[in-house]
PAKOL-708117 format. One record per residue (C-alpha): residue number from 0; chain; x, y, z; residue in three letters. Coordinates in Angstrom, 2 decimals. Example, Ala and Ser with C-alpha at 12.3 -4.5 7.8 and 13.67 -1.06 7.14 Angstrom:
BEGIN
R;nr;kette;east;north;up;rest
R;0;A;12.30;-4.50;7.80;ala
R;1;A;13.67;-1.06;7.14;ser
END
This chain:
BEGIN
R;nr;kette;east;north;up;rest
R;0;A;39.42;34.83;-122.52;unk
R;1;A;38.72;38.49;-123.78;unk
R;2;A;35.48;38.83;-121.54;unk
R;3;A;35.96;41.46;-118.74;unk
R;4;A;34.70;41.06;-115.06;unk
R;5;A;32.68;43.88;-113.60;unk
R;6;A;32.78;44.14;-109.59;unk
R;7;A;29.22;45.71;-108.37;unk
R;8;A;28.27;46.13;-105.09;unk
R;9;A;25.17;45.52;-103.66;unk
R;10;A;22.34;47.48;-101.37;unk
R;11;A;23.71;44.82;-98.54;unk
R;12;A;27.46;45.88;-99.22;unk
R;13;A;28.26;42.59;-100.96;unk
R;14;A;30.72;42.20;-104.08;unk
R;15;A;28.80;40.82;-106.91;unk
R;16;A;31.26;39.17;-110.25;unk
R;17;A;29.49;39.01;-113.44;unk
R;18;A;31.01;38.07;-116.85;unk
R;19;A;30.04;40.88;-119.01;unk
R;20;A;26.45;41.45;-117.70;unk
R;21;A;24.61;42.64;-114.81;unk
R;22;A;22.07;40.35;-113.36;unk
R;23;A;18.46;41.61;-112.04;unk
R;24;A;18.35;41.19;-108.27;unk
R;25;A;15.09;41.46;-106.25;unk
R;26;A;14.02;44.18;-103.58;unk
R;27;A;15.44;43.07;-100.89;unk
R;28;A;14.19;45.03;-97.46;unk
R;29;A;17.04;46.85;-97.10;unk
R;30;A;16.72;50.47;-98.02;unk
R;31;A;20.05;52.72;-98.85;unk
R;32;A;21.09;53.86;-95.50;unk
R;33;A;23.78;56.45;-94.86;unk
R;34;A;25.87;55.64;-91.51;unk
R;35;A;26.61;59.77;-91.17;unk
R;36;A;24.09;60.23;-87.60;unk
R;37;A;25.12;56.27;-86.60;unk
R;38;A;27.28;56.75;-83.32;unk
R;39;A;29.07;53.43;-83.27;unk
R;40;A;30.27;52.46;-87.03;unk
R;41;A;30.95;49.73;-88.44;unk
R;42;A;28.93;47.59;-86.09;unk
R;43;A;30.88;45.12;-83.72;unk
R;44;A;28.60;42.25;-85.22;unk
R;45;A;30.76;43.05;-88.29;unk
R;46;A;34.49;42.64;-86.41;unk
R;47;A;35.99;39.27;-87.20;unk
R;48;A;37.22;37.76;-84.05;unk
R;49;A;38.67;34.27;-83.74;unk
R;50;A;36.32;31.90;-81.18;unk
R;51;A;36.09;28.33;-81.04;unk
R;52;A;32.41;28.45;-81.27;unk
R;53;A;31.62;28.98;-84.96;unk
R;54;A;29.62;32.15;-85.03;unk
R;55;A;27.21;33.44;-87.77;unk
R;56;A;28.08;35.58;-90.37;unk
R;57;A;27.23;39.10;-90.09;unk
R;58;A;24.92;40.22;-92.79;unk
R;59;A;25.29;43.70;-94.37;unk
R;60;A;22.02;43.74;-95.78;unk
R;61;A;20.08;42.50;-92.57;unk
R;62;A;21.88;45.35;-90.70;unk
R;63;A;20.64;47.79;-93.07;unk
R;64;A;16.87;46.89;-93.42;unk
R;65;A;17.49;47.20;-89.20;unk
R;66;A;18.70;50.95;-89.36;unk
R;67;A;16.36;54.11;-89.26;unk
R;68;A;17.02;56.54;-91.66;unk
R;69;A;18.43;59.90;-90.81;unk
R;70;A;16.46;62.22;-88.69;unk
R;71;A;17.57;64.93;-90.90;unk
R;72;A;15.88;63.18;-94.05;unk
R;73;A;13.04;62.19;-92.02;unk
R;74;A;12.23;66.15;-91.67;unk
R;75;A;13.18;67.10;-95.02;unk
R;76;A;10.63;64.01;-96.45;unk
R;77;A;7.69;65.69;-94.44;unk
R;78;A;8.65;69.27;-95.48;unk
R;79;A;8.70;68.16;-99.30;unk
R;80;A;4.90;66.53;-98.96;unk
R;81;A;4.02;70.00;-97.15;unk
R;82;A;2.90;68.51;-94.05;unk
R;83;A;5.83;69.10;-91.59;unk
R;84;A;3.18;71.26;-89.06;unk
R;85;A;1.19;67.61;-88.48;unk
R;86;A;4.48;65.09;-88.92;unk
R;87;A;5.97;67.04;-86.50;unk
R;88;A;8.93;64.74;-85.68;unk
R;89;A;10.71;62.55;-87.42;unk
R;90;A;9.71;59.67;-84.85;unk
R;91;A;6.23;60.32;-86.15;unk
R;92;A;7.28;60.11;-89.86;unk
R;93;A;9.60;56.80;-89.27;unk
R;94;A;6.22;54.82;-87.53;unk
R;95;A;4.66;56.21;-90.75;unk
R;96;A;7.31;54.47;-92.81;unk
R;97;A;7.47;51.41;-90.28;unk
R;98;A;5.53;48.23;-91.91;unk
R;99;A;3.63;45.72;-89.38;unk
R;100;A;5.45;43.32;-90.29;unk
R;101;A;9.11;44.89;-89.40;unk
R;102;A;9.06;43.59;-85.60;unk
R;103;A;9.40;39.87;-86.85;unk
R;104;A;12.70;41.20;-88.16;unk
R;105;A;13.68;43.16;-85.69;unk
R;106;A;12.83;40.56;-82.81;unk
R;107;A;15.02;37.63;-84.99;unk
R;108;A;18.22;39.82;-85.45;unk
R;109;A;18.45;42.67;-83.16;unk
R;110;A;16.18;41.49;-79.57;unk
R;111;A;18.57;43.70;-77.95;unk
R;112;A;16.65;47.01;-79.66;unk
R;113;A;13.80;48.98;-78.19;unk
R;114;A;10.57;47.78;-80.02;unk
R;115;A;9.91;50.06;-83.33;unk
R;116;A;6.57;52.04;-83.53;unk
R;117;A;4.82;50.40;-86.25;unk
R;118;A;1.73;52.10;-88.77;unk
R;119;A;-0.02;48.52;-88.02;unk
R;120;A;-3.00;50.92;-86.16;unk
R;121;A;-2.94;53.80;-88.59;unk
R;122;A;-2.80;51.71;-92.12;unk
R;123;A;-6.23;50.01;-91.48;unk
R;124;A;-8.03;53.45;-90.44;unk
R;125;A;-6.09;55.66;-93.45;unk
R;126;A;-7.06;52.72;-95.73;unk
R;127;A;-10.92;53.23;-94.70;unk
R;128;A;-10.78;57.18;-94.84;unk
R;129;A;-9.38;57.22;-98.32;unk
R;130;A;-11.66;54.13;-98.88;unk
R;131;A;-14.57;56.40;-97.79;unk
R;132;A;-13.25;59.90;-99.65;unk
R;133;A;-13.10;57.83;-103.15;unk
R;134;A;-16.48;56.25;-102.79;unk
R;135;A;-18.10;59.32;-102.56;unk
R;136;A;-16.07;61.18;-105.07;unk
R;137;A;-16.61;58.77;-107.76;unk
R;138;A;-20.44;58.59;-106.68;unk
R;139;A;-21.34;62.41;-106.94;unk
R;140;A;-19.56;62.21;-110.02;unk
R;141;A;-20.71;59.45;-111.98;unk
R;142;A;-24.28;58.93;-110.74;unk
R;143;A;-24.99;56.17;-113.17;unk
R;144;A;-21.81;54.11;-112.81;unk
R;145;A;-22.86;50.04;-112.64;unk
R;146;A;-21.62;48.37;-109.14;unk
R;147;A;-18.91;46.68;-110.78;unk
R;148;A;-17.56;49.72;-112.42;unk
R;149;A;-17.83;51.46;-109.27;unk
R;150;A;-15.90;49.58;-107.34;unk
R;151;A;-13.11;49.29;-110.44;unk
R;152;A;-12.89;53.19;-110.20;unk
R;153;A;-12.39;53.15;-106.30;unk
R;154;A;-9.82;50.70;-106.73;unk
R;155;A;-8.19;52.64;-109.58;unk
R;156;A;-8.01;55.67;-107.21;unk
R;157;A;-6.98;54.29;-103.94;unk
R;158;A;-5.73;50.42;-104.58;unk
R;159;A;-2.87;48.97;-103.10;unk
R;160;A;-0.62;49.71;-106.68;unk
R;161;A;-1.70;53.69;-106.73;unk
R;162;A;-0.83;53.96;-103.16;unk
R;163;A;2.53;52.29;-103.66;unk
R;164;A;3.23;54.77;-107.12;unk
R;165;A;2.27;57.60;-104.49;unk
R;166;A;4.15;56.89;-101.87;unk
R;167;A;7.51;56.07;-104.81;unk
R;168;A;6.50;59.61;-106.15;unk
R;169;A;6.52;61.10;-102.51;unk
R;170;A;10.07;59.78;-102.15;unk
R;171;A;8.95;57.55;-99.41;unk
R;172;A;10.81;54.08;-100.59;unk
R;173;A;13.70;55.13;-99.22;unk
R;174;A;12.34;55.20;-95.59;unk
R;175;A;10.52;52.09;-95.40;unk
R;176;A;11.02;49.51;-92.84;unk
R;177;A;9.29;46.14;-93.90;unk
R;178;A;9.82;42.19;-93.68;unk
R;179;A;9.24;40.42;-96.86;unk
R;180;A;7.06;37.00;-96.40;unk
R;181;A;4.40;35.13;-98.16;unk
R;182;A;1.93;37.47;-96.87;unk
R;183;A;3.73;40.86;-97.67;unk
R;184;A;5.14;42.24;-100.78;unk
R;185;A;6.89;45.34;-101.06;unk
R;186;A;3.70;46.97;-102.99;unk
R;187;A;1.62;46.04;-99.92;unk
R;188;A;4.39;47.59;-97.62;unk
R;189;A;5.00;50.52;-99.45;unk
R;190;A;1.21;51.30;-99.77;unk
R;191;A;1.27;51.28;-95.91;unk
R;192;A;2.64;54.63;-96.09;unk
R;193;A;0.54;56.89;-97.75;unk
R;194;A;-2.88;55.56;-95.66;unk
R;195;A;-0.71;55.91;-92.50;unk
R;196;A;-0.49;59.14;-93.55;unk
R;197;A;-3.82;60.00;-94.19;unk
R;198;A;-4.55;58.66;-90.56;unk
R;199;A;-2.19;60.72;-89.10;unk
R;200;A;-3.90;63.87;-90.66;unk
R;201;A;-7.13;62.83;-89.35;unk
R;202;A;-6.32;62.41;-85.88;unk
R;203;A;-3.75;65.52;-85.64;unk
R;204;A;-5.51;68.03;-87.84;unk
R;205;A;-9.29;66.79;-89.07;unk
R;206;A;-11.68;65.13;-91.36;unk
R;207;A;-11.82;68.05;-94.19;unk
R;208;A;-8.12;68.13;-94.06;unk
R;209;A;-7.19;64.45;-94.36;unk
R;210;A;-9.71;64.50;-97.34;unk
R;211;A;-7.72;67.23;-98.70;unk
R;212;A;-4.75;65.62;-98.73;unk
R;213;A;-6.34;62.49;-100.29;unk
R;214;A;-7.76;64.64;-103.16;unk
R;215;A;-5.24;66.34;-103.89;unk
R;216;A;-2.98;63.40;-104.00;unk
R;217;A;-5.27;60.67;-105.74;unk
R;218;A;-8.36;61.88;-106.37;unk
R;219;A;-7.68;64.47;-108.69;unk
R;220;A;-5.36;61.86;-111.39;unk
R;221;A;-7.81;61.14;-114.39;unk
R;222;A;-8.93;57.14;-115.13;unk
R;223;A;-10.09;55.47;-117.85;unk
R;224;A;-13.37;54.58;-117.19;unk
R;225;A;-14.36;53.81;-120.57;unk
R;226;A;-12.12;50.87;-120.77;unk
R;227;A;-13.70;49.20;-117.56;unk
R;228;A;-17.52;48.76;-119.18;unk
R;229;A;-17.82;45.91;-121.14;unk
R;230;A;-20.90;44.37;-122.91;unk
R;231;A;-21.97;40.88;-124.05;unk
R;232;A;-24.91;42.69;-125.70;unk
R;233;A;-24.85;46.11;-125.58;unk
R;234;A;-28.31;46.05;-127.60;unk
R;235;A;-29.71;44.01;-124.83;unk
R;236;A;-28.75;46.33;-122.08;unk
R;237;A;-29.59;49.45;-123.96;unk
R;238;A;-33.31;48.13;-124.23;unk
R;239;A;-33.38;47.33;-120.46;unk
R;240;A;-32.31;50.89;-119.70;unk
R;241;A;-34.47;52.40;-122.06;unk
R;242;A;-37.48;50.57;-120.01;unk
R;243;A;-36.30;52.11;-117.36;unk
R;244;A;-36.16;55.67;-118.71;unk
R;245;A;-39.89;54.81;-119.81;unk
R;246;A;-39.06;56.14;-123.24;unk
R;247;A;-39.67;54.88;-126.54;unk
R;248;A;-38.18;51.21;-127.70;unk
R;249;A;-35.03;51.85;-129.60;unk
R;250;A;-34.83;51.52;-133.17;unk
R;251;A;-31.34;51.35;-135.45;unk
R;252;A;-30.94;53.50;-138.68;unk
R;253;A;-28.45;53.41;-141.40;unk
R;254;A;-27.19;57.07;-141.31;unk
R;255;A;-24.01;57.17;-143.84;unk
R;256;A;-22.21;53.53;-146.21;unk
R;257;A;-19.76;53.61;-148.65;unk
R;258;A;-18.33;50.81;-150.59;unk
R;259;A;-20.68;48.54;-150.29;unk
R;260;A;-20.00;46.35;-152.99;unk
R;261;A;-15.88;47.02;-152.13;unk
R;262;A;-13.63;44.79;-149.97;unk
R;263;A;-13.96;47.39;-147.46;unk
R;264;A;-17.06;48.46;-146.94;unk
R;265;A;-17.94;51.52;-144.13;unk
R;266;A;-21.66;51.96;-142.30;unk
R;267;A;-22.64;54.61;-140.03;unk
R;268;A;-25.55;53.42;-137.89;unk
R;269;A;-27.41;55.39;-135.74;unk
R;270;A;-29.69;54.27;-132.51;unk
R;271;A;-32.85;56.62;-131.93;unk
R;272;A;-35.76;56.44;-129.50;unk
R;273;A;-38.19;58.50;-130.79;unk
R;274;A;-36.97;61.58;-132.68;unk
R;275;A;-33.51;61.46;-130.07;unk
R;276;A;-30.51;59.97;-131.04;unk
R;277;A;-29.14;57.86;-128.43;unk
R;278;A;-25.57;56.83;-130.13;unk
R;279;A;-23.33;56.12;-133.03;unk
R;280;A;-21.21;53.74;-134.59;unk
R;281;A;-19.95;52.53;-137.69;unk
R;282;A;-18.33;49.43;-138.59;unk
R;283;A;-17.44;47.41;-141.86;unk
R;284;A;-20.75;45.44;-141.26;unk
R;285;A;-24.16;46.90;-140.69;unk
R;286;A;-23.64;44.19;-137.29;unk
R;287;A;-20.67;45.74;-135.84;unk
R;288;A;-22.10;49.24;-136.65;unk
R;289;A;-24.80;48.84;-134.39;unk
R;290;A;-23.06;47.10;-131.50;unk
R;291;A;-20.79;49.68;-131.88;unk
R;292;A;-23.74;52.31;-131.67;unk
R;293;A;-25.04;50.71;-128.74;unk
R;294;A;-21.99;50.65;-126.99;unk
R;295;A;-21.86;54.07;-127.78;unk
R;296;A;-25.27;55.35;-125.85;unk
R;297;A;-24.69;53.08;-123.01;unk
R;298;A;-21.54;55.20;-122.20;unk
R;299;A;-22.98;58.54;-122.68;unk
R;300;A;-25.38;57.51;-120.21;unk
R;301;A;-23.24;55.53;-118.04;unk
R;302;A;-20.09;58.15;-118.05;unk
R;303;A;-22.56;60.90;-117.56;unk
R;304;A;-20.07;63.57;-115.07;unk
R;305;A;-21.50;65.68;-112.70;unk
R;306;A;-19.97;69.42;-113.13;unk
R;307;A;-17.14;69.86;-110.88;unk
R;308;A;-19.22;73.09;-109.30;unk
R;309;A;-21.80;70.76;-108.47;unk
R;310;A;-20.39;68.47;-107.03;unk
R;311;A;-21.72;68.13;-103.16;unk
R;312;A;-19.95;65.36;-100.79;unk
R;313;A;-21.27;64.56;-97.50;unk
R;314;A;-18.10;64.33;-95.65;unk
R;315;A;-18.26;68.42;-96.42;unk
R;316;A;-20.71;68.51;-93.36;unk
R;317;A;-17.76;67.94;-90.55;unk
R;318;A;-16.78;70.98;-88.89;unk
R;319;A;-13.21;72.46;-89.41;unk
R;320;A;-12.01;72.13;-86.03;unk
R;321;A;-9.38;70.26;-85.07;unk
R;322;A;-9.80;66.99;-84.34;unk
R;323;A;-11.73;63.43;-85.23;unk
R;324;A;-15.58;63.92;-86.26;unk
R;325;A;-15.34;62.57;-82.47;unk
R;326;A;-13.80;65.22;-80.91;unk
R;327;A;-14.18;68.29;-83.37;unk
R;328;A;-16.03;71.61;-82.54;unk
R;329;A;-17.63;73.48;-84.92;unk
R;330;A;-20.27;74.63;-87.03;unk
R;331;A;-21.73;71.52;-89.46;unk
R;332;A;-21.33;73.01;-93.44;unk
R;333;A;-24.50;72.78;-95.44;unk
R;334;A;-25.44;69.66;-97.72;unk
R;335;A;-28.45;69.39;-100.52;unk
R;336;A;-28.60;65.42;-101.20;unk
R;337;A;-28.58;64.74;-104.69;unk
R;338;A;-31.89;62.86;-106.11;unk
R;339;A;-31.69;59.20;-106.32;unk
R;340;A;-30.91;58.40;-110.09;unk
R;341;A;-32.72;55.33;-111.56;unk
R;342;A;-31.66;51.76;-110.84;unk
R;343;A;-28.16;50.10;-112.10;unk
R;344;A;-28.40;48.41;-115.45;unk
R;345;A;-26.54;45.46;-114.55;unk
R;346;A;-27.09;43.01;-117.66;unk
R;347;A;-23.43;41.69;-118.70;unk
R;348;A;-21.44;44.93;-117.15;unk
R;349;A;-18.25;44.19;-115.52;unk
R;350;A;-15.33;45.83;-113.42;unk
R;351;A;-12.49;44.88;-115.71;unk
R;352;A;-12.37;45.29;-119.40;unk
R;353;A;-10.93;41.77;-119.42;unk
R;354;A;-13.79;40.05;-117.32;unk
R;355;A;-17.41;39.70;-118.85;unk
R;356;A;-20.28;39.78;-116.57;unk
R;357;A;-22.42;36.20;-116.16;unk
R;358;A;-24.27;35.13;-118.71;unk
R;359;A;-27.72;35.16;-118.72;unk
R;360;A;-29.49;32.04;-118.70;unk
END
């Protein structure tokens, strides 16, 4: 009594009652689908006719996730991305937006339908471009990144989760055709589309352009790659890399305290080798100061960036012309390799600020 019903209806076209709330529902695989360029609607599957042989329900929401999206916003998606000269047609834009594993669903409800174009041969290949175009971003730029790091800051660029924010940002969601299993989430799915893509650049246009498209999309978004270097002992690693350098052992000063006969004391410690100071830290302990200083000269080193003027990449050597580094014709750009910088410190560095390194035994 006094509680009021709400009637919502669903992505399927099912009637939802709730008492006074709305319950969270999960993607489903059905996308919002407008029935405007569908020649034959509703569908017959959807008629209610009497037969002595029980039949199965007809689905609204399987029928959706089934149905293409409108040519018309199939154009207007590759327009808005600036790249309706190589998605030509919006057949080439839906195989984009077509998951692998959308036949399985097609084949169980609708057998009768021509076999989709899928991205199953373009994900894989846009996937190793972009894979390629990161690595050797984040290389020329930080020279003195640790492995672990590295690979964190590839991932950060070009991972399955920044592929599926690209493609939401794109306004591809609405276009995907997928098949949720125990092998394929809607992340995974929706990433599909933004490597597809980048494959579809590379084989229509070229190299230089698909890595284009790839910067300008996810290369140029700023990480936090102070956040993925962690140390067990910074002081120990600090020493390694100073052997390295071949420079002088390091040695901890007290630069600045105050209060410290208070309950909250303050020390500024500095870490020198030789007349060069290497970091700074403070702490309420002269301890935490100097981890903290340590810390500090391991990331100046370690976060060193290469000027974005001098930055050279050797996928810059490709010729323009159009086509795969197969097929292209051209004249091959000029490329300086950049000295080899020293060996990676790899005492107790990690990939994940919430994953320490091995410890030593």
């Amino acid at each position: 009594m006094g509680h009021v019903q709400q009637r919502l209806l669903t992505t399927g076209g099912q009637l939802l009652t709730t008492a006074g709330h709305v319950h969270k529902r999960l993607l489903t695989t059905a996308p919002s689908v407008t029935t405007a360029h569908l020649p034959k609607f509703p569908p017959k599957e959807s008629l209610f006719k009497h037969r002595e042989v029980p039949k199965l329900a007809f689905s609204p929401e399987t029928w959706a996730s089934l149905q293409p999206a409108p040519p018309s916003a199939l154009s207007a998606f590759a327009h808005r991305i600036g790249l309706a000269s190589v998605l030509a047609t919006p057949e080439l834009v839906l195989q984009a937006c077509t998951h692998s594993s959308f036949p399985a669903l097609q084949r169980q409800f609708a057998s009768h339908l021509p076999a989709a174009q899928t991205n199953a041969h373009l994900s894989p290949l846009g996937n190793s471009l972009m894979g390629l175009f990161a690595a050797e971003f984040v290389q020329a730029a930080y020279p003195y990144l640790p492995t672990r790091v590295f690979k964190a800051a590839v991932t950060a660029h070009v991972g399955t989760q920044t592929c599926a924010s690209v493609a939401q940002e794109m306004g591809a969601a609405p276009f995907l055709r997928w098949h949720r299993s125990s092998e394929v989430n809607h992340s995974d799915a929706l990433a599909s589309i933004p490597r597809s893509i980048t494959a579809l650049i590379y084989q229509n246009r070229s190299l230089p352009s698909a890595r284009q498209f790839v910067h300008s999309y996810f290369l140029a978004r700023e990480i936090d790659l102070r956040s993925m270097i962690k140390f067990r002992d910074p002081k120990k690693a600090l020493l390694e890399m100073v052997n390295k350098f071949q420079r002088e052992r390091p040695k901890s000063r007290l630069l600045k305290e105050t209060g410290r006969f208070s309950n909250s004391p303050v020390f500024v410690v500095g870490i020198y080798s030789g007349a060069d100071q290497l970091g700074e830290g403070f702490g309420s302990s002269l301890k935490m100061a100097e981890f903290r200083a340590a810390e500090d000269a391991l990331h100046r080193v370690y976060l060193t960036r290469t000027p974005n003027e001098l930055i050279q990449l050797p996928t810059s050597t490709f010729p323009l012309g159009v086509g795969s580094v197969f097929s292209a014709e051209g004249k091959e750009n000029a490329y300086t390799a950049p000295e080899l910088v020293m060996s990676e410190i790899t005492y107790s560095s990690s990939g994940k600020s919430s994953v320490l390194g091995p410890r030593r035994r």
